[in-house]
VEXDREN-2710 file (C-alpha; in Angstrom, 1 decimal):
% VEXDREN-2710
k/r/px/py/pz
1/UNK/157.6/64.2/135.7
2/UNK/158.4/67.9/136.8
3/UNK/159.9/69.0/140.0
4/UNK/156.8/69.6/142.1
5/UNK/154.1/71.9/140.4
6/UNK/156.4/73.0/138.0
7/UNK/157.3/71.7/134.8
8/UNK/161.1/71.3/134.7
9/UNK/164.0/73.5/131.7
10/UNK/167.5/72.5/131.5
11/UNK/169.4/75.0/131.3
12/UNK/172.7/74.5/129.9
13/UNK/175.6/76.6/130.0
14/UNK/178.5/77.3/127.6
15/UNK/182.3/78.8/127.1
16/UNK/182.8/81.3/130.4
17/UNK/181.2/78.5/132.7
18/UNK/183.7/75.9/132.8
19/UNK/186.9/75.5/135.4
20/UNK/189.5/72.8/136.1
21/UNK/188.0/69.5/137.2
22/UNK/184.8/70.8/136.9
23/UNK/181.6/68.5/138.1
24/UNK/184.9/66.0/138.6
25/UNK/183.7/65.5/142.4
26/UNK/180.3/63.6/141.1
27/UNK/182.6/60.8/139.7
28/UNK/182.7/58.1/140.5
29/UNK/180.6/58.5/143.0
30/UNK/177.0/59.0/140.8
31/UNK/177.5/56.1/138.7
32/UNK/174.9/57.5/136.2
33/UNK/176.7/60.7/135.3
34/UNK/180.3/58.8/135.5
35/UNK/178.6/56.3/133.1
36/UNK/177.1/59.6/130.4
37/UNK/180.4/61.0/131.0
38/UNK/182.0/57.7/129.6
39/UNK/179.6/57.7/126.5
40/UNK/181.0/61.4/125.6
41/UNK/184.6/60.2/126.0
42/UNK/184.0/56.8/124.0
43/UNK/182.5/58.6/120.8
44/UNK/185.3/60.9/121.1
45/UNK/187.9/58.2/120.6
46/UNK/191.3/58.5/121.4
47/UNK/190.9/62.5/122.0
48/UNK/188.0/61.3/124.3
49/UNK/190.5/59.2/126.5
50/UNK/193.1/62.9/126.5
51/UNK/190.1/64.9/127.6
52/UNK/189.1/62.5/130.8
53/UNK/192.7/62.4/131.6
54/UNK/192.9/66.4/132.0
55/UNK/189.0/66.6/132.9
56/UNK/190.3/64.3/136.3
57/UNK/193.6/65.6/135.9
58/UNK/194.8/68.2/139.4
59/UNK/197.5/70.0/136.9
60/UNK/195.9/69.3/133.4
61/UNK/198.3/69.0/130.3
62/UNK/196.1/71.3/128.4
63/UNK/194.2/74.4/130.2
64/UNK/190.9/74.7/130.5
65/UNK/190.6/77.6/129.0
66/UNK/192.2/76.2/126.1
67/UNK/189.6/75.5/123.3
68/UNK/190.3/71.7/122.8
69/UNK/189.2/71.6/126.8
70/UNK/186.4/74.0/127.4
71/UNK/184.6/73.1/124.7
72/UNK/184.1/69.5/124.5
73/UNK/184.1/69.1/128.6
74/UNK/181.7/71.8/128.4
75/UNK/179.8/69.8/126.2
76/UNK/180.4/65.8/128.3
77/UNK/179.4/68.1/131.6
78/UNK/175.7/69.5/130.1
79/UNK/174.9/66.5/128.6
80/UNK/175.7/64.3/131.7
81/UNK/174.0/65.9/134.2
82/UNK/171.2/66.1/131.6
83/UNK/171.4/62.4/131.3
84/UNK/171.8/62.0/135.2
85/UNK/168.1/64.7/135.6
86/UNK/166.3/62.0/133.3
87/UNK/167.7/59.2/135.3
88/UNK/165.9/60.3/138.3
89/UNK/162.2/60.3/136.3
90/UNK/162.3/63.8/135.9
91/UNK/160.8/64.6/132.1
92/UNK/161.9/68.3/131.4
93/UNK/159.4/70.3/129.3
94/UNK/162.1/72.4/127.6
95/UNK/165.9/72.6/127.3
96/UNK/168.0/76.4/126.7
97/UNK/171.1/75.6/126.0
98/UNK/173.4/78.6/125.8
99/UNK/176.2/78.3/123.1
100/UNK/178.2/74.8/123.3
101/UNK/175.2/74.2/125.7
102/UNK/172.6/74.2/122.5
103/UNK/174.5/71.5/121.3
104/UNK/173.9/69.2/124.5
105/UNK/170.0/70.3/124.6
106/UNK/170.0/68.8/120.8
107/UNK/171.1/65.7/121.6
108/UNK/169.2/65.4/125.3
109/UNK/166.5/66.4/123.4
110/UNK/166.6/64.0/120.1
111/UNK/168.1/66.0/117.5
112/UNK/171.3/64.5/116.9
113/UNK/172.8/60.9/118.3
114/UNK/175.6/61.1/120.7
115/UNK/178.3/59.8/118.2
116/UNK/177.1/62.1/115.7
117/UNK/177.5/65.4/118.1
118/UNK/180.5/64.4/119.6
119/UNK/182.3/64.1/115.9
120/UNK/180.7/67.5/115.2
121/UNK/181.7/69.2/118.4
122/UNK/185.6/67.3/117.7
123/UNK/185.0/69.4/114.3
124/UNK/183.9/72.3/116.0
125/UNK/186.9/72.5/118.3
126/UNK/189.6/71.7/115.2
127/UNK/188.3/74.7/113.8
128/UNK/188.4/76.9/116.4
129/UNK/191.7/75.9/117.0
130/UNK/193.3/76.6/113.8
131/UNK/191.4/80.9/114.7
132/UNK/193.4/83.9/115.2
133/UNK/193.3/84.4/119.0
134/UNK/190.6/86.5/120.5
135/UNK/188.4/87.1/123.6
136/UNK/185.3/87.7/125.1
137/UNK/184.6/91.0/126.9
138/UNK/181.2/91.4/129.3
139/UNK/179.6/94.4/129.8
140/UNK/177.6/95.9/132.5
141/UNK/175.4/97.6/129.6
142/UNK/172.8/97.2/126.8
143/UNK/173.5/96.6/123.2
144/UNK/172.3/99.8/122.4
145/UNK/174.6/101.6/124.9
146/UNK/177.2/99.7/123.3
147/UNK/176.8/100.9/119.9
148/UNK/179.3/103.8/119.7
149/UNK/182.1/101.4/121.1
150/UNK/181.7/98.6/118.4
151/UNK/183.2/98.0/115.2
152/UNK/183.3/95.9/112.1
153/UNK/185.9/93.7/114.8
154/UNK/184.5/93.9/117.9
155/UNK/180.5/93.2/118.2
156/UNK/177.9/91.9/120.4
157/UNK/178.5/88.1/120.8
158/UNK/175.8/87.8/123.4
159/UNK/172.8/89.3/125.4
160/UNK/172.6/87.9/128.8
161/UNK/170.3/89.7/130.8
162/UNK/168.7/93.7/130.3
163/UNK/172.3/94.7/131.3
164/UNK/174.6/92.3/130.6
165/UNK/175.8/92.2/127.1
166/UNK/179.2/89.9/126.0
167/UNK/181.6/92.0/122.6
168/UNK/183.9/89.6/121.6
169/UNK/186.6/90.1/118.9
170/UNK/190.2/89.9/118.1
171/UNK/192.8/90.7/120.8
172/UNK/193.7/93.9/119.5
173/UNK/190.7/95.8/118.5
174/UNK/189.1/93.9/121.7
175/UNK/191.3/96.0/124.0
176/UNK/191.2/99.1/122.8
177/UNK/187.4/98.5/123.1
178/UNK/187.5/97.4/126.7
179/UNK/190.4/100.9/127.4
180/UNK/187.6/103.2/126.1
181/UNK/184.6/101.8/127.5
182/UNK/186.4/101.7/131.1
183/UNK/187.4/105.3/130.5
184/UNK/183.1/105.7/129.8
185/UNK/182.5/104.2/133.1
186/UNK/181.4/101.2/132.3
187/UNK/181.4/97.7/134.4
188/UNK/183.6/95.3/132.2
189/UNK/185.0/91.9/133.0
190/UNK/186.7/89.6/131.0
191/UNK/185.1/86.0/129.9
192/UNK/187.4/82.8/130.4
193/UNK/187.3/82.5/126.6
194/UNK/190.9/82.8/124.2
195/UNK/188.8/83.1/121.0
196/UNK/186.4/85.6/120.2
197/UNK/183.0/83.4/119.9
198/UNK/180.1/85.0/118.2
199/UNK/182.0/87.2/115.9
200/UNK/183.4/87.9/112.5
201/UNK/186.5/86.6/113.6
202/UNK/185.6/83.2/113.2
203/UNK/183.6/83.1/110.2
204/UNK/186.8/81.4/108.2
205/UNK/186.9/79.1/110.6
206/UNK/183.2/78.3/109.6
207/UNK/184.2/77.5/106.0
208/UNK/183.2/73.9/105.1
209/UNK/181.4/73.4/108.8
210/UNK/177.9/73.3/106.9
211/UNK/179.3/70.7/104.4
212/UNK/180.3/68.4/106.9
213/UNK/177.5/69.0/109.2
214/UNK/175.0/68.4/105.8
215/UNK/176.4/64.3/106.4
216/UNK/174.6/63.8/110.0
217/UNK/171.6/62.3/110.2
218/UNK/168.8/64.7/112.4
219/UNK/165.3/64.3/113.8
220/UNK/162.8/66.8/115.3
221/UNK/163.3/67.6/118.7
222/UNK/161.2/65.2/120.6
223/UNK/161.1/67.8/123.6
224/UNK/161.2/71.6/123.0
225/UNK/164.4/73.3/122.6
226/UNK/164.3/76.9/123.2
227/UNK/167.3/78.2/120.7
228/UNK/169.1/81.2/122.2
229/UNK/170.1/81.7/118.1
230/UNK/166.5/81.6/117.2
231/UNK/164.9/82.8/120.7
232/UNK/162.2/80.3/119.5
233/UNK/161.5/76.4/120.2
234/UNK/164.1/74.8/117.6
235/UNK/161.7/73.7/114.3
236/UNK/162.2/70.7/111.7
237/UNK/163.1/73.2/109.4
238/UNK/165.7/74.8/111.8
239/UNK/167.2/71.3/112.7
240/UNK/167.4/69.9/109.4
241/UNK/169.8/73.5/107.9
242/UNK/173.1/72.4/108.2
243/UNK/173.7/76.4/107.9
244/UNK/172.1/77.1/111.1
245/UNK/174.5/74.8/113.0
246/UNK/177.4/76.4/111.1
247/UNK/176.9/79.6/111.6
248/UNK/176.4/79.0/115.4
249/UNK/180.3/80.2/116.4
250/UNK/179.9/83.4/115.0
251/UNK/176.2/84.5/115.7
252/UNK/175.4/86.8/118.5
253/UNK/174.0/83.9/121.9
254/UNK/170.4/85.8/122.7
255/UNK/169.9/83.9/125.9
256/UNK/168.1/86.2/127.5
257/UNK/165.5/86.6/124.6
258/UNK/165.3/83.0/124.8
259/UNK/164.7/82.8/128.2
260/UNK/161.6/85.7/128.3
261/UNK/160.1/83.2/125.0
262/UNK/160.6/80.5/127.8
263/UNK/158.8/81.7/130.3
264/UNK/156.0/83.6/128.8
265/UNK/154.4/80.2/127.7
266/UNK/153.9/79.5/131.9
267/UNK/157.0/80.0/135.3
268/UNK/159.1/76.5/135.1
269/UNK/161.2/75.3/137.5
270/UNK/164.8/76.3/136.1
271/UNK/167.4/73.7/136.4
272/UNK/171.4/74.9/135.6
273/UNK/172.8/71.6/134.8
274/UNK/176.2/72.4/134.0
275/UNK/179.0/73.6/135.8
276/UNK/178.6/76.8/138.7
277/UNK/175.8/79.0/138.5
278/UNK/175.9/82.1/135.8
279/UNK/173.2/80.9/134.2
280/UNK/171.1/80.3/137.6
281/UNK/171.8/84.3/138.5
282/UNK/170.8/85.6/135.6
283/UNK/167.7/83.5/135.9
284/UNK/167.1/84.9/139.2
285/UNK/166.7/88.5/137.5
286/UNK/164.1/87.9/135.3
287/UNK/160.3/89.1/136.9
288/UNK/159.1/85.4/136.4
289/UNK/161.2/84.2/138.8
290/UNK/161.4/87.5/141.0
291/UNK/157.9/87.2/141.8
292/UNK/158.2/83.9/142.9
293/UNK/156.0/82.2/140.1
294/UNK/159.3/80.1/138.4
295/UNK/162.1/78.9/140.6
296/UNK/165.5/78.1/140.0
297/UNK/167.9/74.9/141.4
298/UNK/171.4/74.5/140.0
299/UNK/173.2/71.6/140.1
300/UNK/176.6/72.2/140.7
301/UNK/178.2/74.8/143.2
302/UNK/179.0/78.2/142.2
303/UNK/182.3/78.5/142.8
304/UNK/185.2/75.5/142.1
305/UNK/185.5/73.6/145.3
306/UNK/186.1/69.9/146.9
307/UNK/184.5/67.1/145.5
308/UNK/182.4/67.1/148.6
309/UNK/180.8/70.0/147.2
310/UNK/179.8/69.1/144.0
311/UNK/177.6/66.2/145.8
312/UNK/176.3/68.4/148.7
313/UNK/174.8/70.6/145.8
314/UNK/173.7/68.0/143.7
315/UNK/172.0/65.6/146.5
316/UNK/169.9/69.3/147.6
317/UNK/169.1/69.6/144.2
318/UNK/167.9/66.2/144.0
319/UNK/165.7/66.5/147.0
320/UNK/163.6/69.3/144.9
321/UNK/163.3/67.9/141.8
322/UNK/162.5/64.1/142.9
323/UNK/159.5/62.9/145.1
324/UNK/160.8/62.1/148.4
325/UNK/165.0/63.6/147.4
326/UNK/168.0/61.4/147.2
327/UNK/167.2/58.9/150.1
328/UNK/163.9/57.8/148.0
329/UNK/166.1/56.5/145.5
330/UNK/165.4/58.6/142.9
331/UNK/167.6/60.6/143.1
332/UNK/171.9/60.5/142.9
333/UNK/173.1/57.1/143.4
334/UNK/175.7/56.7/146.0
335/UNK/175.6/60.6/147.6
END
């Protein structure tokens, strides 16, 4: 089913979305994503049962911010509310993912089983852990403007929207990038990130990553999965290269790319399911949806807030993506 005349993507955000407790004030209350959340935490094991205790947690015992947090919660959130779309009948016809957010698309859409991704993202965060320490710079500018201020450190980690392009990078050479391109004139912000995704900097943490991803069992994509590493609907041949999952932490996210393939095939009804809205704004630039042909409906608030509303923004999104909203059934349970 799609959310009116529309056919419905999931899109699925990644490190720089996520905040303390985030989503936290759909549970218990929507006892399908409390229940998808439980799945993520089960296959995680005992670290699973560490990362609901800080997920729910008012004064976590690891930061969010922190790696072993953002990255798996990042990961339980998308695939949740993903799991909690499908339980309201509502078939999506695509899934972009952006970073960790690929990973949930993958298994929402049939490419890996839960178990399976949740070992590999537990990998994944091991890794990164073990990293030099780094960050994540975005820029009000375009790749090409960026050029002159990049370096064999510091390069383009991701391409958001016509104007807003993420360098990430070590610490050091990171702010002497961000000092000179502020002294340019240039709109910079940091990302909530301590490592430097998408770069060089990582690539020995990459180092036996295709190895051990080689050992999981895969599948074609049962629904299409726009890559924002590919800018193309994932293939068999894409899915099945253990390489092209490995090299994921330090190639460039190309989301906005992904996005235009996206929507040239026909406007969609774009769904953020994943914590606040960046995703859902830099949807709203692209001409598709600024001349009203696609549409986009986020899940979750914004901005952190009180549980309340978490479920105020859910239950409105429900009422445009089921038949008759919330109080036909269809849509959250117990909101």
């Amino acid at each position: 089913m799609s959310g009116g005349a529309l056919p419905v993507a999931l899109l699925l955000p990644g490190q720089g979305s996520q905040h303390a407790r985030m989503a936290a004030g759909l549970h218990p209350g929507v006892p399908e994503f409390a229940a998808a959340m439980d799945e993520v935490f089960t296959a995680m094991g005992e670290e699973g049962e560490r990362l609901r205790a800080d997920w729910l947690a008012e004064r976590p015992v690891v930061p969010i911010d922190h790696v072993t947090r953002s990255q798996p919660l990042l990961f339980a959130v998308d695939y949740a509310l993903g799991r909690l779309v499908l339980s309201w009948g509502v078939r999506p016809a695509a899934f972009l993912g952006h970073s960790i957010g690929e990973m949930a698309a993958a298994v929402l859409a049939g490419v890996f089983d839960l178990r399976d991704a949740a070992a590999l993202v537990l990998d994944r965060v091991r890794r990164l852990a073990a990293a030099p320490p780094g960050g994540m710079l975005a820029v009000a500018a375009t790749p090409t403007e960026l050029e002159p201020y990049l370096s064999t450190d510091v390069v383009v980690g991701a391409v958001n929207a016509p104007r807003q392009t993420v360098v990430a990078g070590p610490n050091g050479p990171l702010e002497k990038t961000e000092r000179l391109l502020r002294e340019a004139g240039f709109t910079c912000r940091r990302v909530p990130s301590l490592s430097g995704f998408h770069s060089p900097m990582l690539a020995p943490a990459c180092r036996g990553a295709e190895e051990r991803i080689a050992t999981v069992p895969v599948r074609a994509p049962h629904t299409a999965v726009y890559s924002a590493y590919t800018t193309a609907p994932l293939t068999h041949e894409d899915v099945t290269d253990a390489s092209f999952w490995a090299r994921h932490l330090v190639a460039p996210v190309l989301f906005w790319p992904a996005l235009d393939a996206l929507l040239a095939g026909g406007d969609h009804l774009l769904v953020e399911a994943g914590p606040g809205q960046g995703l859902s704004r830099l949807a709203r630039r692209h001409p598709a949806v600024r001349r009203g042909g696609s549409r986009v409906v986020p899940l979750l608030p914004a901005r952190p807030g009180p549980p309340e509303r978490d479920l105020a923004t859910l239950t409105a999104a429900a009422g445009l993506l089921t038949p008759s909203g919330p109080a036909s059934g269809s849509g959250p349970s117990g909101v």
